[in-house]
N, C-alpha and C positions, 0 to 999 in steps of 0.2 A: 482339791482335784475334783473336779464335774465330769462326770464317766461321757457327757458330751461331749467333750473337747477331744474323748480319746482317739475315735475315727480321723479327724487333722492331724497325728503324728501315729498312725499305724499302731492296735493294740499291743505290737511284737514291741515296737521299738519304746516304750513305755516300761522305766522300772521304780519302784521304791526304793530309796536310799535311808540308808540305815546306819549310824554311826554313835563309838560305843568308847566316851572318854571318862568310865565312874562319875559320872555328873547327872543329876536327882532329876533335875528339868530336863535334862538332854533325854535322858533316860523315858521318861512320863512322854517326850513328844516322839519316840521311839513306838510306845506302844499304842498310840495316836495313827502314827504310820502304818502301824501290821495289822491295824482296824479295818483303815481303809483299805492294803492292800488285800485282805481277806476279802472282804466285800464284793470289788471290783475285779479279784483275779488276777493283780496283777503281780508279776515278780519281785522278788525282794531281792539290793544289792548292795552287800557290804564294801563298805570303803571305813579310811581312817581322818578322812582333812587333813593330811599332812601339810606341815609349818615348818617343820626343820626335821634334818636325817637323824639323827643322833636325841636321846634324851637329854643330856647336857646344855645340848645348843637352847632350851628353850629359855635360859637368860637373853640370849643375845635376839630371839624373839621379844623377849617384853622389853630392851632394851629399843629395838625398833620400834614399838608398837609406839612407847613415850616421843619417838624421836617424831613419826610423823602424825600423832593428832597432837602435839607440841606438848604434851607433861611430862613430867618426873616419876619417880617410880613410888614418890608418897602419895601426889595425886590423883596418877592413872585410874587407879581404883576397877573394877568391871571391866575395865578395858582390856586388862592383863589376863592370860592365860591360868586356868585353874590350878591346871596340871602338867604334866611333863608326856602327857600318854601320848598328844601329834606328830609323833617321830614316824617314821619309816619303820613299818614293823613286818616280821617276818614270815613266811603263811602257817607256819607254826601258832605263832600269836595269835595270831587273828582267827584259825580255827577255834583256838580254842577261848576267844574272846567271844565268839560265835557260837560258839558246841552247842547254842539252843535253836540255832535257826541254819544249819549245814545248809541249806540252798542257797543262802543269802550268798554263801563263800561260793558253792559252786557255780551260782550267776553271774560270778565277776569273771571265771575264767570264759563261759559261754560268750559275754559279751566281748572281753577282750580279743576272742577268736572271730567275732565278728566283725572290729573296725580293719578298713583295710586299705583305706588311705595312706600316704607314702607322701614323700615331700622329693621322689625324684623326679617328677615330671609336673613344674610348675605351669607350663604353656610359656614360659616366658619368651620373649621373640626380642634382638636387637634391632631395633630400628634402622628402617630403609633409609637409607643418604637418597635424597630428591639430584635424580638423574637427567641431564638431559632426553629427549624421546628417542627411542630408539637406542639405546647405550645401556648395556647392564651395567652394574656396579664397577664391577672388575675391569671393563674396559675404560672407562672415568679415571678409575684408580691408574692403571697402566700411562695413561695419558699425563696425570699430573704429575706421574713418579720419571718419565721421561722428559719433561719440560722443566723437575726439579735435579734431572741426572746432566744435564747438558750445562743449568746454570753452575750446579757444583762441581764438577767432573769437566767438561768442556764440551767440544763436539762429539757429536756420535761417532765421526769419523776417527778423532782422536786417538794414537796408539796406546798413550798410556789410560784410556777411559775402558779398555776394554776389560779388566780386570773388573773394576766396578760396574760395566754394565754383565758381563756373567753375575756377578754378585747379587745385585738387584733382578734379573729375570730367575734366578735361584729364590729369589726370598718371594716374590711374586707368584711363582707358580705355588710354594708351600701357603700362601694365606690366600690365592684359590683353590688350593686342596680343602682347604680346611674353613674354608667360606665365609671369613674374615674380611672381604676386602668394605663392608660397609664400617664396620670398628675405624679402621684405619682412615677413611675419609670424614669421619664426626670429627674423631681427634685432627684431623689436620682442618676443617673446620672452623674449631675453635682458636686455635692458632693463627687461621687467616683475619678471625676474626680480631684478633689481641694485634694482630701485625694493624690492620687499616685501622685500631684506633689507637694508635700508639701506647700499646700496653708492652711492656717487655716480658718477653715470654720465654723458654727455654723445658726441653724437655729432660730427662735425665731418669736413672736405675739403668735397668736394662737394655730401653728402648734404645739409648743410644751406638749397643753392639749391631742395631740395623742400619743397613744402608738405604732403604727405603724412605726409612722414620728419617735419615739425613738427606734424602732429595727432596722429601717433603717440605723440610724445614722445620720438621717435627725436635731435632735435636741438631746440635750445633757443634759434635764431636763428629769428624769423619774416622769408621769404623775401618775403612778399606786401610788407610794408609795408619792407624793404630794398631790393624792388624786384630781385632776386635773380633770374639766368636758367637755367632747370630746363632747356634743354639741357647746360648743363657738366656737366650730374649723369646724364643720359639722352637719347637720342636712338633714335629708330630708323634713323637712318643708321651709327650707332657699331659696331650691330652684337656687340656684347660686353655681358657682367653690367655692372650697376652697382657700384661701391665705395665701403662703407660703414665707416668710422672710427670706434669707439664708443673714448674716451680713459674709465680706468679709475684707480681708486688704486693706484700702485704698490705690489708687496708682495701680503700677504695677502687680501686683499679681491680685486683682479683675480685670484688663482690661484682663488679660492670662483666667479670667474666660469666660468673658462676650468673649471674640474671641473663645472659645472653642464652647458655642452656636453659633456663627454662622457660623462655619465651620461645625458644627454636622448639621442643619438643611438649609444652605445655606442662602446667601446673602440676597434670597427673600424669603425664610421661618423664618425667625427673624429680630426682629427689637426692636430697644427701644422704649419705648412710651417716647410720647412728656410729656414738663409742660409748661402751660403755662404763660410768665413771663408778669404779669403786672406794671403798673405805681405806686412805692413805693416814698415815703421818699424822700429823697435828688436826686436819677435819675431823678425825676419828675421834682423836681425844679428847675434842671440845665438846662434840655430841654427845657422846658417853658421858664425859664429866657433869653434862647438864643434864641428863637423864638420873645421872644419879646423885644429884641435889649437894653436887661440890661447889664451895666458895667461889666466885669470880678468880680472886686473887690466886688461890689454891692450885683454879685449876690452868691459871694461865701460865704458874711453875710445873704444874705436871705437864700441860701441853710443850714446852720448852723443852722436858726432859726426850719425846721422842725424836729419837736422830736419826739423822739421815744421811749416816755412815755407810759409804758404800764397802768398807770392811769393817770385822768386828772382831777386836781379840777376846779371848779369856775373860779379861778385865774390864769388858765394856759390859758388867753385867746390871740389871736393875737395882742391886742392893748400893751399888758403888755408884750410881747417877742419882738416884732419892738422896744417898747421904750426901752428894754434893748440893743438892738443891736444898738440905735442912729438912728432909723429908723422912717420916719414920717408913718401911718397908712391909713393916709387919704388922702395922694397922691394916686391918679387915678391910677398910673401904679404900684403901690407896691399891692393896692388894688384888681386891674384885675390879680395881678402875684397871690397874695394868692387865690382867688376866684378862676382859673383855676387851682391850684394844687390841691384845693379841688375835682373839676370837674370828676380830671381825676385818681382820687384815684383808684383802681384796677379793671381800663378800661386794654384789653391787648395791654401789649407792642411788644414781639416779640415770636415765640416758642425758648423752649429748648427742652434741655435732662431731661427727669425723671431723678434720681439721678440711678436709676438701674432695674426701669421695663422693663423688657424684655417681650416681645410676640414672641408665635412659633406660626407655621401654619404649617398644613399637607398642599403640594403644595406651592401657592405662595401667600403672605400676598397682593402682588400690587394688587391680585385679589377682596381681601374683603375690602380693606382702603388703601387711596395713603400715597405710599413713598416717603418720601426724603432722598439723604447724610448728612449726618451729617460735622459737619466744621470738628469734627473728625477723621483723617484718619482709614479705616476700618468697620464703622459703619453706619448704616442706623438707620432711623427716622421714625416711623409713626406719622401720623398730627393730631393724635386724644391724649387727655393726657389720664388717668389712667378712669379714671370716665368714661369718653366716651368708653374706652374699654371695661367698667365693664360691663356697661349699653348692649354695643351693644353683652355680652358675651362671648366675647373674652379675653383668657386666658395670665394671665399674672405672671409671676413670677419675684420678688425683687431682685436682688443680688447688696446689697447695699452696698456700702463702708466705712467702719466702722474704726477711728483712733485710737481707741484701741486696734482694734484686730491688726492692722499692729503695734503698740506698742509694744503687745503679741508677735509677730512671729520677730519682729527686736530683741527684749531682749533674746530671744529663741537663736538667731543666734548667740548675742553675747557672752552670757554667752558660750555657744558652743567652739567658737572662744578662750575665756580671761581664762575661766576654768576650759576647758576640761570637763564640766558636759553636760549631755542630762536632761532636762527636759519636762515631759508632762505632759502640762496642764490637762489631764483629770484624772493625778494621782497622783496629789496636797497633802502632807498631810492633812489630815480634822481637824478642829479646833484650826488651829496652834496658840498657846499664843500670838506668840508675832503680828500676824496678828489682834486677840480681842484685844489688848491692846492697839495697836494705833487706832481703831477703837469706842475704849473707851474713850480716850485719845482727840478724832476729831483728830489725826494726820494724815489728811489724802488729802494731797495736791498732786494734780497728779493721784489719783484712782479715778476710773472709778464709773460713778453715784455718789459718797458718797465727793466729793469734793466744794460743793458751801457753802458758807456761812450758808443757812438754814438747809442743809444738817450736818452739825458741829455745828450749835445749837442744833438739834437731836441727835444725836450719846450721849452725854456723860448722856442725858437725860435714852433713852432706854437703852445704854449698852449690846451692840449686845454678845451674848454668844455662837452662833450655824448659822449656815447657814440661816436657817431661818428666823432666826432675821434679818440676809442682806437683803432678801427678802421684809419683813416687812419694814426696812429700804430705799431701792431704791423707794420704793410704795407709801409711806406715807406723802413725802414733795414732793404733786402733788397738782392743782388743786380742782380733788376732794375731798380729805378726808380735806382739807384745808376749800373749801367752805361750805363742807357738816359736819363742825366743829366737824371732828373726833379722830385731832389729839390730843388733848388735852385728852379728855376720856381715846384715849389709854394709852397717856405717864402714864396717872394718875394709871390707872388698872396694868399698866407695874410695877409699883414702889410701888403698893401693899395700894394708898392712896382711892381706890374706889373697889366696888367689880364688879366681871367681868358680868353683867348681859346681857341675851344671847335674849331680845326680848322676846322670846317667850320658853316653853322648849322643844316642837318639833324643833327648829334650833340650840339647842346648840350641836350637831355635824358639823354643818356648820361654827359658831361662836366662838365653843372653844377657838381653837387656836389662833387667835385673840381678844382675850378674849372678845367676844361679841362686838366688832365693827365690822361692816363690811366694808373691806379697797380694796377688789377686787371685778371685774366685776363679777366674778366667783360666787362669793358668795351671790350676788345678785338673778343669775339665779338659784342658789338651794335653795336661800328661798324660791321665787316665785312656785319650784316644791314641794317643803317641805309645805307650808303655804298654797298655792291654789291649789294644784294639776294638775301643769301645763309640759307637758309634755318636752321634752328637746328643741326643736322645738319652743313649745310656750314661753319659756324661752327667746331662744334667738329674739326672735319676740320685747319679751317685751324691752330688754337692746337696739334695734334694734329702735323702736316707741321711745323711753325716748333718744335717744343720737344723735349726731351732726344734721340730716338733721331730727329732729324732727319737725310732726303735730299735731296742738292743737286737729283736731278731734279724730288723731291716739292715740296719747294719752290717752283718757278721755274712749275711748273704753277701751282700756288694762287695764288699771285702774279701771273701771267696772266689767272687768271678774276679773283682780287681786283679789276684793272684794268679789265680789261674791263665787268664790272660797275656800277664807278664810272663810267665814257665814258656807259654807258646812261643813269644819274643826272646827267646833262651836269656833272660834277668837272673843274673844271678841269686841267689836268695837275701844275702848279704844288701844288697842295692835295692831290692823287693822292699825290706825293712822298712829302710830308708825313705823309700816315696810313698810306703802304706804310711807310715809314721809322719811326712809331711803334711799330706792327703787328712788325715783323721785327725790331728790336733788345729789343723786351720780351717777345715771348710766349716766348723761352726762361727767363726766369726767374720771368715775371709770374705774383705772388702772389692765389689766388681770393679773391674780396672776403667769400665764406662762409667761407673757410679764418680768415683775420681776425677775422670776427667774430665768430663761436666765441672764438678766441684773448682777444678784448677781451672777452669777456664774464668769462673765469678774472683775466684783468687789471683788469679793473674790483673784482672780488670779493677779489683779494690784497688790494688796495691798502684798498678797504675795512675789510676785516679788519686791516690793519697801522694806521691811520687810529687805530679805534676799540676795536680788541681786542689791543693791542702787543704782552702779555703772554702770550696763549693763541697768539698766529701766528707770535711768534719761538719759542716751544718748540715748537711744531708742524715752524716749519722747519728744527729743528735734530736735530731726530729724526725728518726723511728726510732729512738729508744722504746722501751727496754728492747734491748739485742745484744749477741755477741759475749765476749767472756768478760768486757768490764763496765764498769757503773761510767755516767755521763763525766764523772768528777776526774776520773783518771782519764778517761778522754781526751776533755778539756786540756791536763799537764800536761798531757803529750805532745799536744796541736803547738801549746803554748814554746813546749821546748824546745818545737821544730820552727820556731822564731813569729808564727802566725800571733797577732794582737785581736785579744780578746776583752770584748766588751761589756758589761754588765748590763743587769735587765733595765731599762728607759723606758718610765711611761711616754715620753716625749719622741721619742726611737724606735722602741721593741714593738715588732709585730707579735704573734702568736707563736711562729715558727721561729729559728731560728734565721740570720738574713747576712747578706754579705753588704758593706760599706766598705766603698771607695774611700783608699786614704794616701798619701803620696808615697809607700813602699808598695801600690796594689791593692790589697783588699784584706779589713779587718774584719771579724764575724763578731756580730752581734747577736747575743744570747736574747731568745724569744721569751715574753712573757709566759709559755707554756711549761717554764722551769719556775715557775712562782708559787709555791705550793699550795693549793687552795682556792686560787682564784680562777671562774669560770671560765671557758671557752667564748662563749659568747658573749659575755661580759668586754673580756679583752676587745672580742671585735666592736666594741660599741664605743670605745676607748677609740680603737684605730678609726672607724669611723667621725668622731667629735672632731680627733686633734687635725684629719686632715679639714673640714671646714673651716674651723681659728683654732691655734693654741691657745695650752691650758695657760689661763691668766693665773692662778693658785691652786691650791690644792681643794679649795672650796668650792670651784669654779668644776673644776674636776667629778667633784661629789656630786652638784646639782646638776652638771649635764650629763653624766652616766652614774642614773638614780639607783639603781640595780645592782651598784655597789656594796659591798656588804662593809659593816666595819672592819669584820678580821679581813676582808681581801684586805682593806686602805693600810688596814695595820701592818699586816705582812708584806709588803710594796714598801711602806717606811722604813719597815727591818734590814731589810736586806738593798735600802740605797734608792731604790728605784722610782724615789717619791723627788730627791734630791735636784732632778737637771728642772725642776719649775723652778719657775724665779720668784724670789719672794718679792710681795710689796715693798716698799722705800719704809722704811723706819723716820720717827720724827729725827731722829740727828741725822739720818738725811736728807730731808729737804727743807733742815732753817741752812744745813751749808749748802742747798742747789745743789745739791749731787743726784744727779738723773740715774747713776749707775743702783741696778738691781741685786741683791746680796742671792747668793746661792744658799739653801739649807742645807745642815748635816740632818746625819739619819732620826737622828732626837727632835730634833726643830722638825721634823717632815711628823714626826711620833706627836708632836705636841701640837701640830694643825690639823693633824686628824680627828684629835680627840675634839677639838674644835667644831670641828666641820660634820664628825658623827653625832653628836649631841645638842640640847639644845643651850644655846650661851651661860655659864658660872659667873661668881663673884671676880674668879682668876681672869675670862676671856672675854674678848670685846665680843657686842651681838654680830651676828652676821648674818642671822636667818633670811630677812631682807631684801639682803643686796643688792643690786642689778651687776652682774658679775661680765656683761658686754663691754662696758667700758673703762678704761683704766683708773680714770677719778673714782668710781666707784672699787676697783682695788685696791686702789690709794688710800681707801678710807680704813683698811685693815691694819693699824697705824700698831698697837701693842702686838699685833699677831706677827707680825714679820721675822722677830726671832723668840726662841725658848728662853727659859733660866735653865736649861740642860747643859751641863756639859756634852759635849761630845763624845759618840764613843769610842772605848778603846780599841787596839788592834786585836784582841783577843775577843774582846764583844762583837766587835764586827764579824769574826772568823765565824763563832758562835752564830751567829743572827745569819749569815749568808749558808751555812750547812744545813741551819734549822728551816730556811724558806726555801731553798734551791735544792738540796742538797751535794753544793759545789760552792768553791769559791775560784772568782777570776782574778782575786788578789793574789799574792805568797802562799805559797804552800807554807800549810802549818809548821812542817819542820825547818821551815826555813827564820821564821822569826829565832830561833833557836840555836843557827849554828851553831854560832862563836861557843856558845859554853858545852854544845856537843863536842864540838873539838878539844874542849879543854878534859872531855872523858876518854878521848881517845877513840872516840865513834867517828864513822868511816862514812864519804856518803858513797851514793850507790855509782856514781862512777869511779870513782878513785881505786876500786875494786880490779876494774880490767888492768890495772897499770901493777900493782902486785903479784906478787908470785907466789904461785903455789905454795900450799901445806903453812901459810902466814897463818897466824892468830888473830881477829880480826872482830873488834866490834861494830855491827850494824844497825841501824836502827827506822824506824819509820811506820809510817799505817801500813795497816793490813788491806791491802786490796782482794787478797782471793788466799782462802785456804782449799786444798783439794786431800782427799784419802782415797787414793785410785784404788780398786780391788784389788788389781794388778801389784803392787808395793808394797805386802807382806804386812802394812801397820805402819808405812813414812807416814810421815806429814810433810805437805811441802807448802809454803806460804811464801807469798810476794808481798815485799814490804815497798811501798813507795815514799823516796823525799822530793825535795826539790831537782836533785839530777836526773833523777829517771829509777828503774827498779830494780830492787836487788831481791835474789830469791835464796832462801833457807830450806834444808833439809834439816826435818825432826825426827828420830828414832823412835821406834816405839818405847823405849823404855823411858825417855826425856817426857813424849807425852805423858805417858802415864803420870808422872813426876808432878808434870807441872799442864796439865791439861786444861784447867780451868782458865789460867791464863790465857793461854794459846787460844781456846775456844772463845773467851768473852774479853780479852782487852784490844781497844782498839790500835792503840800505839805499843810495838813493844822495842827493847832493846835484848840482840839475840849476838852472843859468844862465840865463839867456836874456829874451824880452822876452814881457810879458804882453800876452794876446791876452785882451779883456773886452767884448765885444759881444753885444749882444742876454741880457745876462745870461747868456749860456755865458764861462765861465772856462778858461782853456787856457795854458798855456809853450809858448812856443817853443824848443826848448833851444838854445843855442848852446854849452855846454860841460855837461858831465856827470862825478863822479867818485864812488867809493866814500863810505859815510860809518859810521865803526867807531864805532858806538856801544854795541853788546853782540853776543853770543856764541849770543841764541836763533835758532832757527832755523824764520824764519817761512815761510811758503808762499804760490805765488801762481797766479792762474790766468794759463798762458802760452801764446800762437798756437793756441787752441781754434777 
């Protein structure tokens, strides 16, 4: 410190910092400091550098420290904290850590009483929407919202338009109360701009209970005729922006979005909000385990132990999962590894990206909150996530990436492309038979919302007849109606076995149509204005008090006036109960009935598409994998079952993507090279670019004009077939008999010219480094290479080799080589089920496509086994798990016991016994406790 420099920061605002952790050096450059500040006058001010709150926590300090300058805790060394003193300490402590320098303490309160900055007035401004002259914002807005009420609604003159135009001058005058109308023109905006470049766009949450947001074209649900209530979406009591949810095609198309923002408001006028990504699951345990200098091996069994069990009984404890991995509990370092994974359970780990919050700012965002670049090129980062935006008022809009809708718009392209048909989505026939009937049916593998297992025990229950019913359907197997034990009532009232009774008879215009349950958030906030008299405002106050970041005081107020309110409406007490008791067990989960219908409307249009275009919607869904509730492999059985011919990977054929081929029933799909495990992207296209110049003369021919080949791609291309449609050279006993015909390779012979063709020539293989591979004589000249001494392989190797390179086969399903002697055990396959009757004893067998342990289910299990017919599902008790868990959890094939459950056309096991079943060696995959 140079007592010249003091005048440049004010002698007041200048202190000595003093900090007191029993450490010799820290201590000696302590009294270094109270040297100088003697000398120079100036104040002394105790602090601690606090690291973590707690004494304890300081392992999981050194555990960090190793994690990010990359050592272990042997040889961090200096790195690692002395002591445990950087905790949060109390003014108790620190007087008396201090009792030799009392000013030092009382200069911290003087100073603290002087900062007086506040983060409630950032200056933040939203950005002006560029107006024609002479035109405010609001009148623009008013204009486009009328040019979009006339195309949706009809004429102005219209008698049925009039309801919706009150509606819309209603919502209009509240977002120029509240001086919104430039928000609402960016977003629609961005939407015009996804419309002119044929991006498919859709907005969805809340916005869709607006009528505005639906003249815009902002959202694709009309609110007027759902009857939809526009306080959930805006209020003037709420006090806060509106949030608006534009769902986008994942991939390229939404990134064409998100760069349209920030060329429209600049580099430093947009930015995405951060998320920030904490210490989960297995990341945790790997970090840790390497911190603390455990075995590879060790630690990739202990990482395997943490589960991601969305319930946990009694019995899910750590001593009872180490002893299933072979693992001691009571060893000191298994012990310290578990204890710090629990530590650092969702401590943060690093920032990210939001999956798609964007923020604008009039001017520059670095001015109200620091930026950073993002790893990805193009974009910037603000260091605050969503919450902290919300909080500090800064406006944010979603453009989230959605793999249905890039589904939508790939099947779009393709049907386009295969033909010749345009279709649009928003002019879908309505009610289409055969779309209810698989929906009836639960045929509904690959569509949107309506595809999980619980989902397909519903369906054949309700028996969806109308749009609406999807709605009901997408809504219904959620959390809330689940906890708040709704579903049942309804199916029951659905099916005409209970009557629909509506609470109260002032709600049954709220309750009708749900025949007196209430299954959305929506319907909630109208009893509460129907039953108490609570304005739209206090409506959403109340679902606002009852849901995620709810307080018990907040609560019991709203609750209060809830009451009170209903007493005025003379409510019985008895019925009071009953809608407080609705009201309080759902509004923490309850699903908005916009939210829904948005969702059913992408649900209606999958299934459409799967219905009538099978061929364009399952290559579509297979080139945006990963999505959805199943792996590509059950996919694929599905397509196949529904009679569509599936083709295997072709280097001679396969593009990248997946592609449709003409074939005299229509159109067979042809599995893209981007199912080839391992082999690049760009590679592939250099492939597709060769063969369209001249096909591959061999597989040699192949190697030396796309050099960039690696041996393991060539290798894994021969594994799995796809090396096999080149033609091989003529063998010498074909051409002393003149036989011009070219022999086809199996997978071995394609195995055996690779090795060829990756190295340089053995005493086994003719040269070929050479050759000029343009002409056929010079192919010709590959005279011993033309076939292997390989046998070919078998139907089990192949199985093997197509799961290990693809992770699918377009052959037989595995259990299908199999029947005959599954049948001779008395195993069932998965259709023969619906034709049986109830309370039958029944053995089933098959892979494991998806295990799930819903919170909700007390400790089931429930797993879908697939064969060659299609899929049968199992219920496990908790006490069978417990029994036999290891299985359940790690075999892939099992054979499962027990007594069929067959009502209402839902098909189900009950297991009562469960075992392994070794049928082959592939190694399939399954979706598990997602």
């Amino acid at each position: 410190m140079r007592s010249e420099t003091l005048p440049s920061f004010g002698r007041e605002n200048v202190y000595i910092e003093l900090q007191r952790h029993f450490c010799r050096e820290e201590e000696a450059r302590n009294q270094a400091a109270l040297g100088i500040a003697r000398k120079l006058s100036l104040p002394l001010l105790a602090t601690n550098g606090v690291c973590h709150a707690f004494p304890h926590q300081r392992e999981v300090l050194d555990v960090f420290t190793c994690i990010r300058h990359h050592h272990n805790l042997n040889t961090a060394g200096r790195l690692l904290a002395l002591n445990s003193e950087r905790h949060l300490k109390s003014p108790a402590e620190m007087e008396l850590l201090f009792s030799d320098l009392p000013e030092a303490i009382a200069n911290t309160q003087i100073l603290s009483s002087r900062l007086q900055f506040t983060l409630k007035d950032l200056g933040y401004q939203f950005p002006k929407y560029p107006v024609p002259e002479g035109q405010s914002q609001m009148q623009f807005l008013r204009e486009r919202t009328h040019e979009g009420m006339i195309t949706r609604y009809g004429s102005h003159d219209a008698t049925g338009n009039e309801r919706a135009r009150k509606q819309i001058e209603r919502e209009l005058d509240l977002i120029d109360k509240l001086d919104l109308p430039g928000y609402f023109l960016i977003v629609w905006d961005i939407v015009r701009f996804c419309r002119e470049h044929n991006i498919l766009v859709q907005g969805r949450g809340s916005a869709a209970n607006s009528a505005v947001c639906y003249a815009l074209g902002i959202t694709a649900i009309d609110p007027i005729g759902m009857d939809l209530l526009f306080e959930r979406f805006l209020s003037e009591e709420r006090g806060e922006w509106p949030d608006i949810d534009l769902d986008l095609p994942s991939g390229d198309q939404r990134e064409r979005a998100i760069q349209y923002v920030y060329e429209r408001y600049g580099k430093l006028g947009a930015a995405m909000t951060a998320n920030v990504i904490t210490y989960r699951g297995r990341s945790a345990a790997r970090e840790i385990g390497k911190a603390l200098c455990i075995e590879p091996e060790i630690l990739n069994r202990l990482a395997g132990l943490v589960g991601t069990w969305e319930y946990k009984d009694a019995n899910d404890t750590l001593a009872r999962q180490f002893h299933d991995a072979g693992l001691d509990a009571r060893h000191p370092l298994i012990r310290k590894f578990f204890d710090l994974c629990v530590l650092v359970q969702d401590l943060p780990r690093h920032l990210g990206q939001h999956s798609g919050g964007m923020v604008v700012c009039q001017g520059q965002l670095d001015s109200i909150v620091p930026l950073e670049p993002a790893t990805m090129p193009g974009r910037v980062v603000v260091q605050w996530d969503k919450e902290d935006c919300t909080d500090m008022g800064i406006v944010k809009v979603d453009l989230l990436g959605l793999g249905m809708m890039a589904v939508l718009e790939d099947s779009l392209t393709i049907i386009t492309q295969n033909y010749g048909e345009v279709i649009d989505l928003g002019r879908l026939p309505a009610n289409d038979l055969a779309v209810y009937d698989a929906l009836q049916k639960a045929d509904t593998v690959g569509m949107f919302q309506i595809e999980s297992r619980a989902q397909m025990a519903c369906l054949p229950r309700l028996r969806p007849k109308c749009f609406y019913d999807i709605v009901v359907q997408v809504a219904i197997i959620r959390p809330g109606p689940i906890v708040g034990k709704m579903v049942h009532p309804y199916l029951k009232r659905r099916q005409g076995r209970e009557p629909p009774n509506c609470l109260h008879p002032s709600l049954e215009p709220v309750l009708a149509r749900t025949l007196g349950v209430p299954l959305f958030q929506e319907q909630l906030l109208r009893m509460s204005m129907i039953a108490a008299g609570f304005t739209g405002g206090e409506a959403e106050e109340l679902r606002r008090a009852f849901g995620f970041k709810r307080s018990e005081a907040r609560m019991k107020e709203v609750e209060k006036k809830l009451r009170r309110g209903m007493e005025r409406n003379h409510i019985d007490p008895e019925t009071q109960e009953r809608i407080v008791q609705s009201i309080v067990s759902f509004a923490l989960y309850g699903f908005p009935e916009s939210h829904a219908a948005s969702f059913a409307l992408l649900a209606y249009a999958s299934a459409y598409l799967k219905c009538h275009y099978l061929p364009a919607f399952t290559a579509a869904l297979l080139n945006n994998e990963p999505m959805g509730f199943y792996h590509p492999a059950t996919i694929v059985k599905d397509a196949q079952r529904h009679g569509l011919k599936v083709t295997p990977i072709d280097v001679t054929r396969s593009d990248w993507p997946c592609k449709l081929e003409k074939n005299d029933r229509g159109f067979a799909l042809r599995l893209g090279m981007r199912y080839a495990k391992g082999l690049r992207e760009d590679v592939t296209q250099e492939i597709v670019r060769q063969r369209a110049l001249r096909p591959f003369s061999s597989i040699d021919d192949l190697k030396v004009r796309v050099p960039d080949l690696q041996k393991s791609e060539l290798t894994t291309l021969a594994e799995i077939g796809a090396l096999n449609f080149i033609e091989l050279p003529r063998s010498v006993r074909q051409m002393e008999l003149g036989n011009k015909r070219r022999a086809r390779s199996h997978r071995r012979d394609a195995l055996w010219q690779v090795e060829r063709a990756a190295r340089s020539a053995g005493p086994l293989l003719q040269p070929c480094d050479e050759l000029d591979f343009n002409t056929e004589s010079s192919a010709d000249a590959l005279l011993s290479g033309a076939s292997s001494p390989l046998l070919p392989m078998t139907a089990e190797e192949r199985l093997v080799a197509d799961f290990r390179g693809t992770g699918m086969t377009v052959g037989p399903h595995p259990m299908a080589y199999h029947r005959h002697n599954l049948q001779k055990e008395g195993i069932r396959s998965a259709t023969e089920l619906h034709n049986l009757p109830n309370g039958t004893l029944v053995r089933i067998a098959g892979s494991v496509i998806a295990r799930q342990r819903p919170g909700t289910a007390k400790g089931f299990v429930f797993l879908s086994l697939e064969d060659e017919t299609g899929i049968a599902n199992a219920i496990i008790t908790p006490q069978l798990f417990e029994r036999s868990h290891v299985v359940i959890v790690h075999q892939q094939f099992l054979v499962i016991e027990g007594k069929l459950q067959n009502q209402e056309k839902v098909v189900s096991v009950k297991a009562e016994s469960v075992r392994p079943l070794n049928i082959t060696q592939a190694e399939t995959t399954s979706h598990d406790f997602h």
